[in-house]
N, C-alpha and C positions, 0 to 999 in steps of 0.2 A: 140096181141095174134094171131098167126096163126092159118088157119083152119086145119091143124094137131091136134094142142094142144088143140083150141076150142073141137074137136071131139071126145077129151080125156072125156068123163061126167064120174064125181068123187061123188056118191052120198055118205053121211056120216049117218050111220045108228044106231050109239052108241048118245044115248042121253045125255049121260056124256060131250061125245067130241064136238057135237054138243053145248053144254050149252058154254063147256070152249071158241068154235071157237065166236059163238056170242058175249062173254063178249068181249076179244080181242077185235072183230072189232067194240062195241060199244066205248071200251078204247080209239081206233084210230079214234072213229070219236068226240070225244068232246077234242080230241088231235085238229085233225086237225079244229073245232071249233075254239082255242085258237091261231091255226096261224091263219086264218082267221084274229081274231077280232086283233090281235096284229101286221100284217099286216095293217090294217083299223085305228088304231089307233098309226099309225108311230112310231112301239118298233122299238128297236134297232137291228141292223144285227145280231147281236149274239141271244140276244133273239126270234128272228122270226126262226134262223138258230137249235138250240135246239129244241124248239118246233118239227122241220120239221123232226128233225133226229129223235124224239120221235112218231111221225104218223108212219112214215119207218120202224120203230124200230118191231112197232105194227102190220105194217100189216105184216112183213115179217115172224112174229113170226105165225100169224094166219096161214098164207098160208101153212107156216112150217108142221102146226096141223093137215090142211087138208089133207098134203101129208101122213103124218104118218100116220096119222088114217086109212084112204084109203089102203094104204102100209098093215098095222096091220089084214086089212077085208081081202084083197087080201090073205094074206098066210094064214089066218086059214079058208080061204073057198073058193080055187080059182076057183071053177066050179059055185059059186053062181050067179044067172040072173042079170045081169047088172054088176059084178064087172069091175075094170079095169083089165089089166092085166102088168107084170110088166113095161112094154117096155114106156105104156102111162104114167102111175107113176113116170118114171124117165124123161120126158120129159115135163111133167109138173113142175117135182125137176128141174130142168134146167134151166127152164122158171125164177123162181126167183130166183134163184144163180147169 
C-alpha cells in the first residue's frame, strides 16, 4: 500500500456495516485456515487453488464494503470531522481493482 493510500483513514461508523465487514473477513480467515491446513496436508492443486480464490473472493468483497460504506458517510455528510473525501475513496477503489 502506498503512503498516499495508507494516509487515506476510512473510519466506518454504521454498526450494520461494520457487523456485515467483520463477518466477511472472519469468512475469509477460516477460508484461508482451510488453505492453510490443505496445503499442510498435500490436497490437490485444484483444491488448494478453490480455496485460494474463495479467501480472494472474501476479502475483495469486504474491502468492496469498506469502500461503499465510507463512499455512503461521505455523501450524506461530507463536512463531517474525519470523513474522507472523494479523491481518497477512489484511490483506495483503485487499490483493489
Amino acid at each position: 500500500m502506498t503512503d498516499s493510500i495508507a494516509a487515506a483513514a476510512v473510519a466506518i461508523h454504521d454498526p450494520e456495516a461494520q457487523r456485515k465487514i467483520a463477518n466477511r473477513l472472519r469468512r475469509a480467515h477460516g477460508q484461508l485456515a482451510a488453505v492453510i491446513a490443505a496445503v499442510e496436508s498435500d490436497a490437490s492443486c485444484r483444491d488448494i487453488v478453490q480455496q485460494l480464490s474463495a479467501v480472494s473472493k472474501a476479502l475483495d468483497r469486504a474491502g468492496f464494503l469498506v469502500i461503499s460504506t465510507a463512499l455512503k458517510e461521505c455523501l450524506n455528510d461530507p463536512d463531517a470531522e474525519g470523513s474522507s473525501n472523494p479523491e481518497e475513496l477512489e484511490k483506495l477503489f483503485l487499490s483493489l481493482a
